[in-house]
C-alpha positions as CSV (number, residue, x, y, z in Angstrom):
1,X,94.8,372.8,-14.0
2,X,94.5,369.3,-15.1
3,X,95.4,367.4,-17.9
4,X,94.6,364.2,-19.7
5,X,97.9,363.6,-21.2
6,X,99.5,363.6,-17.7
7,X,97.4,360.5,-16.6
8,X,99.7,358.6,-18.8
9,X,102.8,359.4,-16.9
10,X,104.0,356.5,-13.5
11,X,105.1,359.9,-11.7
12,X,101.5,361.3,-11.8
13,X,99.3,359.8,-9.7
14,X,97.4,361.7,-7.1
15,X,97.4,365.7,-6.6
16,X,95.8,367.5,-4.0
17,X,94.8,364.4,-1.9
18,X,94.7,364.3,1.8
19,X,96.8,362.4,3.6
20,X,95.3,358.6,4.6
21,X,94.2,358.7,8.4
22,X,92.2,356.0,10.6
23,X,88.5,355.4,9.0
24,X,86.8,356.3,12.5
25,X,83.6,358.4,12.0
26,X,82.9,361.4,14.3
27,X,79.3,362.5,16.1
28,X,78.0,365.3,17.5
29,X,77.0,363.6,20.2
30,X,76.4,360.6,22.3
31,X,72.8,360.0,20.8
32,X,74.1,360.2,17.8
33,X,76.8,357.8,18.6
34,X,74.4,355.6,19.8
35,X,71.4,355.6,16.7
36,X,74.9,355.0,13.9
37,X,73.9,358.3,12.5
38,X,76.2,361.0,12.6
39,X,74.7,364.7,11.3
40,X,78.8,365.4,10.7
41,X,78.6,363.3,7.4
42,X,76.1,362.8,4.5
43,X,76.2,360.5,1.8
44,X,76.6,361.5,-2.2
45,X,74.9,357.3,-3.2
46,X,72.3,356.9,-5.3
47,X,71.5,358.7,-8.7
48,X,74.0,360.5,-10.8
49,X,74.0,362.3,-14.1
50,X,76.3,360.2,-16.3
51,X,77.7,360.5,-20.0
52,X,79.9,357.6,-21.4
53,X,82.4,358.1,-24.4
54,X,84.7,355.3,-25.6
55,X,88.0,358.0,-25.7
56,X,88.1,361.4,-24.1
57,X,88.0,363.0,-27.4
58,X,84.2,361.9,-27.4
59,X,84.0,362.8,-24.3
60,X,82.0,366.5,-23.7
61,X,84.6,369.4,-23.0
62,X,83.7,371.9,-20.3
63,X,81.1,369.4,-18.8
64,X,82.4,370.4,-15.3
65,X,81.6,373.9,-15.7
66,X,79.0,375.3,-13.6
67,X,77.5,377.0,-16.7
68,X,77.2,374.0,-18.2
69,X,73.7,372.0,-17.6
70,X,73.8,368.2,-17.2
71,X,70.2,367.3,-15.5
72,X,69.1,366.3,-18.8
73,X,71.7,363.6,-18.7
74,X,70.9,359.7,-18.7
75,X,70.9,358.6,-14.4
76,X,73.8,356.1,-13.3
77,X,74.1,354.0,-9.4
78,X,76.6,355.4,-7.2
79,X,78.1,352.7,-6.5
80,X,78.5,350.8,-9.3
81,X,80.7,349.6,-12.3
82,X,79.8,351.4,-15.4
83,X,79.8,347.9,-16.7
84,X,77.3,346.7,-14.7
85,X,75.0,348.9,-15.7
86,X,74.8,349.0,-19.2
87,X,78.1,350.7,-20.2
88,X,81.0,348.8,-22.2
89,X,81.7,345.1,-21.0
90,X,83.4,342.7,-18.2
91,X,86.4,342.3,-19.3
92,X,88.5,339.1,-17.7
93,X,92.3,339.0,-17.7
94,X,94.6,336.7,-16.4
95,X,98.3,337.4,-17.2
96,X,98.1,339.8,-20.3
97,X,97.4,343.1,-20.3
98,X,93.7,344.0,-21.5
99,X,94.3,346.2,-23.7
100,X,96.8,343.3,-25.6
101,X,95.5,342.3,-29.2
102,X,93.9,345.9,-29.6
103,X,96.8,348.5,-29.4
104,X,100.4,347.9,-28.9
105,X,101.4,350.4,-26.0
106,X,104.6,350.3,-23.7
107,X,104.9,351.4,-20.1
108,X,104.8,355.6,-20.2
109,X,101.9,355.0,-22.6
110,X,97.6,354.9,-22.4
111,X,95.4,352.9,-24.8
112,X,94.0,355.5,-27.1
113,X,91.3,354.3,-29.4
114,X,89.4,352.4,-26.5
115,X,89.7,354.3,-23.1
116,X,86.7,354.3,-21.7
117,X,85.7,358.1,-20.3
118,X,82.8,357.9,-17.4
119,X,81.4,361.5,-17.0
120,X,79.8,361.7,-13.6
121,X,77.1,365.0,-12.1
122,X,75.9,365.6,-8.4
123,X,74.2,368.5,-7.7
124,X,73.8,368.8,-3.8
125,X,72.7,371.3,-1.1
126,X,75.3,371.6,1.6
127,X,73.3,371.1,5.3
128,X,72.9,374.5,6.8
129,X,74.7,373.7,10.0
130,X,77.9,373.1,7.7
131,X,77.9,376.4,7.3
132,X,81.4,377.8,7.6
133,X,82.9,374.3,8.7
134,X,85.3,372.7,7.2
135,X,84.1,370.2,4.2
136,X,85.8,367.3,2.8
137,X,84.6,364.3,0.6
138,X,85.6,361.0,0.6
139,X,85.6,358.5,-2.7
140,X,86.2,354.9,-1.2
141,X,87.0,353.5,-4.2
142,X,87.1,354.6,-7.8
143,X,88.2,352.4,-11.0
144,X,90.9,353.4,-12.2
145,X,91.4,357.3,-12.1
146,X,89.8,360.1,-12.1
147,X,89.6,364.1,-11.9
148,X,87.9,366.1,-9.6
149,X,85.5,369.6,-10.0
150,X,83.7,371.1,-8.1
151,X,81.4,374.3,-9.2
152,X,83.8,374.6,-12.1
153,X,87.0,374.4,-10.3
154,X,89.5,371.5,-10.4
155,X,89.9,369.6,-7.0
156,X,92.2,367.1,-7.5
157,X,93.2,363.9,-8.8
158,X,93.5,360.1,-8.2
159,X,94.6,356.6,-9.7
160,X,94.5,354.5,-6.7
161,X,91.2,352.6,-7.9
162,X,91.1,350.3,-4.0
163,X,92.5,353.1,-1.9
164,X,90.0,355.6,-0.5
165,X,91.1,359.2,-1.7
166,X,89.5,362.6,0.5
167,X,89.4,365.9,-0.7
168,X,89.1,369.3,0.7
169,X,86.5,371.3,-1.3
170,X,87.0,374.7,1.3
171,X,86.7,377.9,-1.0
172,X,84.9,375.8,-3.5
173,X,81.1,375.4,-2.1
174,X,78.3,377.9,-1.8
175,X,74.9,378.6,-0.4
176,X,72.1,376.9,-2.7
177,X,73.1,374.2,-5.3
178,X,76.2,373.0,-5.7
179,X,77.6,371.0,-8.7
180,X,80.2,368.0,-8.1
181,X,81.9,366.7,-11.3
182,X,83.8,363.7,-11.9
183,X,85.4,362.4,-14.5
184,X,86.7,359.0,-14.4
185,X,89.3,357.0,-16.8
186,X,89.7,353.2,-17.1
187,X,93.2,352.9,-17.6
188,X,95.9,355.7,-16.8
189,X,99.4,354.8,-15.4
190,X,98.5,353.0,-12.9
191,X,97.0,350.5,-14.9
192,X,100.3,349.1,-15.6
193,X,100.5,348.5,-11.7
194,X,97.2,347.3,-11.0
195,X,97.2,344.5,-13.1
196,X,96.7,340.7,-12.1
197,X,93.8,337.9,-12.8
198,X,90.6,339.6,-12.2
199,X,87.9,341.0,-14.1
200,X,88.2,344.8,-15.5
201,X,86.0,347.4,-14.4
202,X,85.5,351.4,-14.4
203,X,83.4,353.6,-12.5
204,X,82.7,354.9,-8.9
205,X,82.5,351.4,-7.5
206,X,82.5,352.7,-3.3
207,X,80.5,354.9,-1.9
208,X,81.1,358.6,-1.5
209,X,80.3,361.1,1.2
210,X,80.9,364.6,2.4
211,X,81.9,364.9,6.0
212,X,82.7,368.1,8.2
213,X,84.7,367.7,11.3
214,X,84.2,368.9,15.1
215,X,85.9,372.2,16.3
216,X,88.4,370.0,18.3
217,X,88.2,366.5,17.0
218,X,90.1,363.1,16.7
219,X,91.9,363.5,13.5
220,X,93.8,359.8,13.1
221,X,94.6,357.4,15.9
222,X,97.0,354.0,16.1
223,X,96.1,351.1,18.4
224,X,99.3,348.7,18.9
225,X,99.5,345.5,20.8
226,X,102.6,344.5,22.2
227,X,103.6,340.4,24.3
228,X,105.6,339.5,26.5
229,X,108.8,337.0,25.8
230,X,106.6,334.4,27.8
231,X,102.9,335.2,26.4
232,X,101.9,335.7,29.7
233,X,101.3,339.6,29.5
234,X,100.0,342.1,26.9
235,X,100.2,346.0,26.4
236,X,97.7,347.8,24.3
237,X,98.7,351.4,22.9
238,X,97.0,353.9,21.7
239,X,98.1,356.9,20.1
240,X,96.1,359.3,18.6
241,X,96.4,362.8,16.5
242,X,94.0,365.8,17.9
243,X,93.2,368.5,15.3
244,X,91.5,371.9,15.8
245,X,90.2,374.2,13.4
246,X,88.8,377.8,14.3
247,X,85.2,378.2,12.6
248,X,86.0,382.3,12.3
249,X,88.6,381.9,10.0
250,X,87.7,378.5,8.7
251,X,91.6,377.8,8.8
252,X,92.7,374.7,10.5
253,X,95.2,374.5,13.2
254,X,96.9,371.5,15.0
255,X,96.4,371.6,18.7
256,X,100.0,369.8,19.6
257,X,99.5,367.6,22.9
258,X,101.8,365.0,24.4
259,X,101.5,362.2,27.1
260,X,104.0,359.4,28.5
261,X,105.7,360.1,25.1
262,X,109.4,361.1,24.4
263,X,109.9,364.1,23.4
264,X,111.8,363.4,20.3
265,X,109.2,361.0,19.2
266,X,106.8,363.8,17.8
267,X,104.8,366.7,19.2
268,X,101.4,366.6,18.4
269,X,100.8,363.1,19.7
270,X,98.5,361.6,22.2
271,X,99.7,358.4,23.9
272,X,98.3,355.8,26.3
273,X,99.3,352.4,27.9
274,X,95.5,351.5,28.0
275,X,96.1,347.9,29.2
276,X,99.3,345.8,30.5
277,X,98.3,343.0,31.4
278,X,97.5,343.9,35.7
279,X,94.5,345.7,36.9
280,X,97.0,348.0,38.7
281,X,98.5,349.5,35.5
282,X,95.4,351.2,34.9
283,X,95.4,354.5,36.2
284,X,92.1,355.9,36.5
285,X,92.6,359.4,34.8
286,X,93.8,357.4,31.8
287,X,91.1,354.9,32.1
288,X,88.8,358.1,31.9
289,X,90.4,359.0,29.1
């Protein structure tokens, strides 16, 4: 269960968020692969239902519930600042905080009178192919935190406004419409953090997509280079974490695999010296590979 008062609080500042993982997208195929387009992902931009309030107590309560009807709501750009679109103001702010001269707050504290609250609505149809995959969405980049619904229930939260945060929404989707609910906040805790000379803004600034993953799939990988004392030779490594999940019972399941890796340096792990320098270090089952 979420709440508002908690945003306020350094030692809140994400819940339920996936852990951070290369940005490499997956296809279902080579065509795929080859056209940029891949069926395994599908894109939330464009037109949202949005309500604006200047605090949260003007906000609207329950807006998230899927009883609750917001199609008659004004339409907002996903991506965009809410101030760039008609909403509040640019705010610039060099070495004082920008809420200084309105409210005196310390650190452990939110502004109160003037908090911005963005209310955002996506009704979606899940692709029928998803069906019984695994879904997760992505949010590339959200000023400055913000609470997650979907159909009702509470997803998660996060204050990280130029990190991308991904969330799993298994259990929460259903055949026929869906309703995604977000509610983002333009300062919270991290605000303290964040702060340096730039101009202030709020909103759903990055794109955001859904994305299901392969049965057996590439889950994060880590290239790293590595010289010579002289500069006259280079290895490349690559190391990579493979992920499995079984469609039946929609639970996922690591499929642990090792190569020219100690053992005590993690199970689970895929590792390859792809390039050293000589055409003779490149064996040809790992060049296939």
């Amino acid at each position: 269960m979420f709440r508002y008062e908690e945003i306020k609080s350094p030692e809140y500042y994400q819940e339920n968020v996936l852990l951070p993982h290369s940005d490499h997208i997956a296809y279902r195929n080579a065509t795929e692969e080859k056209l940029g387009k891949s069926s395994l992902r599908k894109s939330l931009n464009g037109l949202w239902k949005f309500h604006y309030a200047r605090r949260i107590e003007d906000s609207i309560p329950n807006f998230e519930s899927s009883e609750y009807s917001c199609k008659d709501w004004e339409d907002i750009v996903v991506p965009a600042h809410i101030q760039l679109e008609g909403y509040d103001a640019p705010q610039y702010a060099n070495v004082q905080y920008p809420w200084e001269g309105h409210e005196s707050i310390r650190p452990g504290e939110i502004p109160r009178h003037f908090n911005p609250v963005a209310s955002y609505v996506k009704y979606f149809i899940l692709p029928k192919e998803w069906r019984n995959q695994p879904v997760r969405i992505s949010f590339q980049g959200v000023e400055n935190a913000f609470a997650l619904y979907c159909n009702g229930a509470y997803i998660g939260y996060h204050s990280d406004s130029f990190t991308p945060a991904e969330f799993s929404l298994e259990g929460f989707l259903k055949e026929g419409e869906n309703k995604l609910a977000v509610q983002v906040y333009k300062w919270s805790a991290a605000s303290w953090c964040e702060d340096q000379d730039f101009f202030r803004f709020s909103g759903i600034f990055r794109e955001v997509y859904l994305y299901t993953l392969p049965k057996l799939h590439l889950k994060d990988l880590h290239l790293r280079t590595e010289m010579s004392r002289d500069f006259k030779e280079g290895k490349l490594y690559f190391s990579g974490k493979i992920e499995g999940w079984e469609k039946e019972t929609e639970k996922e399941t690591e499929k642990e695999t090792e190569k020219e890796a100690e053992k005590e340096e993690g199970k689970g792990i895929l590792r390859y010296s792809l390039f050293d320098g000589r055409e003779s270090a490149f064996p040809r089952e790992e060049a296939l590979l």
